[in-house]
C-alpha positions, 0 to 999 in steps of 0.5 A: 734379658740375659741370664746372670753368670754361672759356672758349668759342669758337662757330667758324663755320669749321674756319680759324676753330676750328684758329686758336682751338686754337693761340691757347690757352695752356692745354689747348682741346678741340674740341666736336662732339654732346657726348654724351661730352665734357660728361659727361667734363666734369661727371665732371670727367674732363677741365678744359680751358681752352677749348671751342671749339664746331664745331656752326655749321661746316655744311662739317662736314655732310652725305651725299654719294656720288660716285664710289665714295666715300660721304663723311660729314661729321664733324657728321652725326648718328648719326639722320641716318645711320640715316635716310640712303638713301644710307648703307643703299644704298651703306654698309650695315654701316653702316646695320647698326650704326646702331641699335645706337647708344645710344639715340634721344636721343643718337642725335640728338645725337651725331656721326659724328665725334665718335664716331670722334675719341674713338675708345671701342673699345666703340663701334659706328662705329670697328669699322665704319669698320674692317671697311669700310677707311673713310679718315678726312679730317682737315684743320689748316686749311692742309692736308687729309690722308686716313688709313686707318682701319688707321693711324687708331687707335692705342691707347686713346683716342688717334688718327692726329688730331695736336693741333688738327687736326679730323676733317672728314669719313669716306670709306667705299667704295660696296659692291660687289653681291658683297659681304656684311656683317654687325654684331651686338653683345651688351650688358647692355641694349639702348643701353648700350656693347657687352660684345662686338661685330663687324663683317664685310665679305665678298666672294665668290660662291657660298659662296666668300670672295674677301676679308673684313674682320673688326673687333671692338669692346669686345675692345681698346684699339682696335677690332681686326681678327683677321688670324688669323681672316680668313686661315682664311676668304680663299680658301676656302668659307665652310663650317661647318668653315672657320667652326670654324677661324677661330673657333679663330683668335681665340685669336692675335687677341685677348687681352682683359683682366679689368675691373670689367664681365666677366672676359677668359675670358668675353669671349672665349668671347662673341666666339666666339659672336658671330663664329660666329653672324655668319659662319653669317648670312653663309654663307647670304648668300653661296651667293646673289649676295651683298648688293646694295649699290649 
């Protein structure tokens, strides 16, 4: 199947890309890697009117770190944050998720910000961003506004981004050398969109937990954090037995639903397993200094 007709715009500034979006009369979507948006198209799943085409945009690129703050441009690919010495320094739950990324071709292709535009809740990125607390920069041109990635995601495919506006870059925070982080997935193979994920950021000395953030993907409309699960590991020592209890949590946190590719029991069950296995990873991280990352 091919894609229906469309016009295309190359922007060479996001000026120049919001001004294409609110010229258009009927529906325009903004192309970054591509990666999703042209097999929608070719599936048919979605006719826009026009295209406009963000890959020129080099604002829209690179890795910088300044004070305490990792910015990611929207147009960095998923390669060059695998790559990045930056990324595995300062943000390494996100050098964690990384590989987990389909594969390598898409991997060089696909974006950061395409990525969390289309926010797939069984993608790596978006549970990461929410483990980490990220803030997402996004701009209409005119303005640029910060929106924090518990406000970011709003439900299935959809997002704090308001028509026309562009995502231009992510803002992750440097991690501290107290903290520890863990992501891990299971999927059917190896590339193919998560049955179940997780993605924790720890903070704590000693085997006592100071403060943690917990964010699954593939559990939920949207990546989801378990609050439940997180308070009966806040303030206390990462044991086998306050492991056991927020594990228990889950069942307030989530509520997945039956679809075509497993049953709600059964990706429940998973993420117990994986929140257990990774809280058990962090415990012995945790007895030490932690994990440097800064």
């Amino acid at each position: 199947m091919k894609a229906p007709a469309f016009d295309y715009v190359q922007a060479a500034s996001v000026s120049e890309a919001v001004a294409a979006f609110r010229a258009c009369e009927g529906e325009a979507r903004y192309l970054a890697g591509g990666q999703s948006l042209l097999a929608a198209l070719n599936l048919r799943l979605s006719a826009p009117s026009l295209l406009i085409d963000l890959g020129r945009i080099d604002a829209l690129r690179g890795i910088d770190v300044d004070d305490g703050v990792v910015r990611i441009g929207a147009l960095t690919r998923h390669a060059e944050v695998l790559a990045s010495e930056i990324v595995a320094r300062h943000v390494p739950l996100l050098s964690m998720a990384a590989p987990f990324v389909a594969h390598p071709a898409i991997r060089n292709k696909g974006t950061l910000g395409g990525s969390l535009a289309l926010a797939d809740p069984a993608s790596e990125f978006p549970a990461v961003a929410l483990a980490l607390g990220a803030r997402m920069e996004i701009s209409d041109a005119e303005t640029t506004r910060l929106v924090e990635a518990d406000d970011y995601f709003v439900d299935l495919y959809e997002t704090a981004i308001a028509p026309g506006e562009v995502l231009t870059a992510v803002h992750f925070p440097v991690a501290r050398s107290t903290q520890v982080f863990a992501f891990d997935e299971l999927a059917r193979r190896r590339g193919d969109y998560a049955l179940i994920g997780v993605a924790i950021n720890a903070d704590g000395q000693r085997g006592h937990v100071d403060a943690i953030r917990i964010a699954f993907c593939a559990a939920a409309p949207t990546p989801k954090r378990v609050p439940s699960a997180e308070a009966e590991l806040i303030g206390r020592d990462l044991t086998d037995e306050t492991i056991a209890r927020a594990v228990a949590a889950l069942s307030a946190d989530l509520a997945p639903d039956d679809d075509a590719h497993m049953a709600a029991a059964t990706r429940m069950h998973l993420a117990r397993v994986l929140l257990r296995r990774q809280l058990a990873t962090l415990k012995a991280a945790l007895v030490g200094d932690g994990v440097n990352g800064s």
